[in-house]
N, C-alpha and C positions, 0 to 999 in steps of 0.2 A: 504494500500500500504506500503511496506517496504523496505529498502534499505538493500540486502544482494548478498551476495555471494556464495548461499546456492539456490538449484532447488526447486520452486513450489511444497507443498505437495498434495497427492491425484494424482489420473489419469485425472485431469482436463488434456484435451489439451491445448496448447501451441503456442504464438506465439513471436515470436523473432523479437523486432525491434531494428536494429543497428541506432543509431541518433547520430547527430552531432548538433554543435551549431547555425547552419542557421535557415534563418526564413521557410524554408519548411519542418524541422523536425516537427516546429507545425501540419503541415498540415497532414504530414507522422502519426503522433500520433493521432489526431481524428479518424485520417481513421483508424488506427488500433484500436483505442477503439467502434469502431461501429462496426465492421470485431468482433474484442472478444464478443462485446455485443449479435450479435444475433447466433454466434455461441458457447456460454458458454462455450469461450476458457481464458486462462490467460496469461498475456501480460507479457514478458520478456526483459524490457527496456534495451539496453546495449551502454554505451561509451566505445569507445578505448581511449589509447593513445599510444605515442610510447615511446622504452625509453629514446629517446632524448628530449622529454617533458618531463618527468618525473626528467630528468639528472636536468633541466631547473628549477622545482618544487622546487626538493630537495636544491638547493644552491640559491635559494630563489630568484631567478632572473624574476621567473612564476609563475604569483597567481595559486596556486593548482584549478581547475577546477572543480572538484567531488564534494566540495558544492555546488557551482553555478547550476551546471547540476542537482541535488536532488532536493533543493529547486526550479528550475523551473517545473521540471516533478511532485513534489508535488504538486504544485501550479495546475497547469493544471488540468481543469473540465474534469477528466475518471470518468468512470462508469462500470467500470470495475476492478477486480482484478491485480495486478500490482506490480510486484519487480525492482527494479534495480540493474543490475551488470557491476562493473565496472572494466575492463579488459586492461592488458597491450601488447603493440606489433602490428605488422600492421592488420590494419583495414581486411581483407578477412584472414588472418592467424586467429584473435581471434575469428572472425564469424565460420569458421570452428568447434573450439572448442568447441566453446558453442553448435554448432547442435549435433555433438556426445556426449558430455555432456548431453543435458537436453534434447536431442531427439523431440525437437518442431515440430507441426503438418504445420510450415507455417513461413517464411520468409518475411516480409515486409520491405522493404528498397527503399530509394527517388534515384531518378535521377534528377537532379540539368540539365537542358535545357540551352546550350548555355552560361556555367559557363565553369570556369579553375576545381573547385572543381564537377560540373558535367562530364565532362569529365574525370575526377579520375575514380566517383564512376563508369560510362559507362566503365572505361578501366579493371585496375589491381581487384580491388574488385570485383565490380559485376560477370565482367567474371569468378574469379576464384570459388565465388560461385555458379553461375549457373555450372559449368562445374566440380567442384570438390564434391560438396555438397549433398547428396542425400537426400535434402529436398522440398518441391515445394517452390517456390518465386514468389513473386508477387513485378516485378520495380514500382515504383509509378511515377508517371509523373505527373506534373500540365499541364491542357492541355482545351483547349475550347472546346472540343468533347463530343459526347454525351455518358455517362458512361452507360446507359439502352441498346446501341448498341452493341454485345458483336460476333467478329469475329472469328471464332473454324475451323482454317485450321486441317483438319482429313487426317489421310492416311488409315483406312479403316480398321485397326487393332487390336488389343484387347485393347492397349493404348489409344485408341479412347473410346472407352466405359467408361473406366473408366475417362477420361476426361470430359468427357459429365456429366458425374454423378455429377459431379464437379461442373463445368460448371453453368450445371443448378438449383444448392443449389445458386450461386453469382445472376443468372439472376432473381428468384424469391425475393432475399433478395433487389434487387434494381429496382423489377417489368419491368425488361429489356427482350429485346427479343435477341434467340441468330440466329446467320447467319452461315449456316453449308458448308465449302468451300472444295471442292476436288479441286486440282490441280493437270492436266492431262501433257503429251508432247503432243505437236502438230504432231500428224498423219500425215505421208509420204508416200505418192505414189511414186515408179519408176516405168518408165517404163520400159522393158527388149524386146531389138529385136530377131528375131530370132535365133540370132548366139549366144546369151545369154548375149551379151555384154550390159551394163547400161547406158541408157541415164539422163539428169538432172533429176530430182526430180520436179514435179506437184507441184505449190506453191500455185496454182488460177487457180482453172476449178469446174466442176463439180462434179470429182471424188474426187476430194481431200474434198471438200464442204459435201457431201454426209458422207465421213469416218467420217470426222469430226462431224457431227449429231448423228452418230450411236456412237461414241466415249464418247458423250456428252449421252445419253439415256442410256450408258454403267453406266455410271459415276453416273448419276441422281440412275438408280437402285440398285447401289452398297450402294449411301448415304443412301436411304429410306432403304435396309435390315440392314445398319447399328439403323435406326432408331426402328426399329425391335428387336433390343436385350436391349435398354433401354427403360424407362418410364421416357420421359421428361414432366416437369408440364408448363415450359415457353413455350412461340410461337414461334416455328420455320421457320427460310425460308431456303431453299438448292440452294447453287449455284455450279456450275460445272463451271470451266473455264482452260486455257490451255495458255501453256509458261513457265516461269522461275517463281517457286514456290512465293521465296520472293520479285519479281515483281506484281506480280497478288498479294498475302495477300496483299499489302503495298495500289495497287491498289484499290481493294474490298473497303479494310477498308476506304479510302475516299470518295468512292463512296458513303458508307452507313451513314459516319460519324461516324466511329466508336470509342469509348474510349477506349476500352479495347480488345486485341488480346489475347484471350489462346493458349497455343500452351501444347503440351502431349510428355513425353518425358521417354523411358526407364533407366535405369541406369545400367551398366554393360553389355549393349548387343550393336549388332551391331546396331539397329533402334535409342536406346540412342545414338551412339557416330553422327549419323546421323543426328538426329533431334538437338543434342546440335551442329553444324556444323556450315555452312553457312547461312543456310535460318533465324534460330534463332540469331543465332546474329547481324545477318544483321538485320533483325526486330528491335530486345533490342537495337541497338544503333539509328536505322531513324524513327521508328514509333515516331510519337507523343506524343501518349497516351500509356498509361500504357499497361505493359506487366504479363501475369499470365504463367510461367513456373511449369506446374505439375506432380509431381515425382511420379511413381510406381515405387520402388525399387524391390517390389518382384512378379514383372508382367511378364508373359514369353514373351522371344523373340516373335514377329512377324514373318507372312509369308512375303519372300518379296514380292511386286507388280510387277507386268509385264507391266502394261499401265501408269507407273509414278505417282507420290503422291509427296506429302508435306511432307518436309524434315523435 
């Protein structure tokens, strides 16, 4: 391990952890040295500061930080390959640059639950890399849930595929089963009289009950031929259900007990600016447990859907 300011040599992959001085960066750091372990990636440790710390440092008013931070990330049992780079200016500006710098396969970074400094990393940071960053991330949360249960809302699209792909490399590395979720809109009957004029909308009868079956069998067969363009090794279950996308994941995912939400996200297309929207953010700030946002930067736009999906 070495302390530089110089990128990883070789085509090793990459993964980028931004840490801070709390006690759940430890935690953020195992996880990514087992994450680098079994995928023979190399670990890019990085501290910010600002430069009103720095302002702080220099007139000696602030014990300089950057040994402390070395010596504790030395100290720490990795087993893995490991630099640290220590970076000035706000925390989501220097994570920026390091992703186009040294082009890492993968972001890991904590969310701090029910803190002042978690709600940081939930607001200005996190968001601006999920939403500016074209690299996948994975928020880490500490969370009582079960990490083997792994929730994959799909909207049926080519970013689904390769999500899954994904997906299913985390479920075997933690012998986890994944839960394949479409999210539909609830089906609407009017009636229409003779004169062609529209009466209420069917909310509870039979016909409405009936679309709704057929909606759901629509749904069921769309997941299984999405299942059809991949080869998953883990055990899946397919659920179909219907309402407000990040109502239903938030739902599911309790239902099952889930730790972990993936969610597939385009970059520079309309499906990207979608999926980085509401339903995902709404997710990354109330789910519980940890979030995996995964980037195809060079994935074609999607068709859009006519029966509603997951945003």
């Amino acid at each position: 391990m070495s302390s530089s300011d110089s990128s990883p040599s070789g085509n090793t992959a990459k993964i980028l952890v931004p840490l801070d001085n709390t006690k759940i960066s430890e935690e953020v750091l195992r996880f990514a040295d087992s994450w680098a372990q079994e995928t023979g990636s190399q670990l890019l440790v990085m501290h910010s500061r600002t430069a009103a710390v720095q302002e702080l440092v220099d007139q000696g008013e602030l014990i300089d930080p950057q040994e402390a931070f070395d010596e504790r990330v030395r100290n720490f049992p990795l087993h893995s390959e490991c630099e640290i780079h220590h970076r000035f200016g706000r925390p989501s500006e220097v994570i920026l640059r390091e992703l186009e710098e040294h082009q890492p396969r993968l972001v890991i970074m904590a969310a701090h639950s029910h803190t002042l400094l978690g709600r940081l990393f939930l607001g200005s940071t996190t968001d601006t890399v999920l939403h500016k960053g074209h690299t996948s991330v994975y928020v880490y949360k500490r969370a009582s849930l079960d990490p083997k249960e792994i929730l994959v809302p799909v909207d049926l699209s080519a970013v689904s595929v390769d999500l899954l792909k994904e997906v299913d490399e985390i479920a075997m590395r933690r012998n986890g089963r994944l839960h394949l979720l479409h999210v539909m809109d609830l089906p609407e009957v009017h009636l229409v009289s003779s004169g062609g004029a529209f009466y209420s909308a069917i909310t509870d009868s039979r016909l409405i009950r009936r679309q709704r079956e057929e909606y759901q069998t629509f749904g069921m067969q769309r997941l299984k031929g999405l299942l059809g363009q991949v080869e998953l090794r883990a055990p899946v279950e397919l659920h179909v259900d219907f309402g407000t996308p990040y109502l239903r994941i938030l739902g599911i995912a309790q239902q099952i007990n889930a730790g972990l939400i993936a969610v597939g996200a385009h970059d520079h297309s309309t499906l990207g600016r979608v999926l980085m929207g509401s339903n995902t953010d709404y997710i990354v700030h109330h789910f519980e447990g940890s979030v995996y946002v995964h980037k195809e930067p060079a994935a074609p736009e999607a068709e859009p859907m006519r029966l509603g999906s997951v945003e």
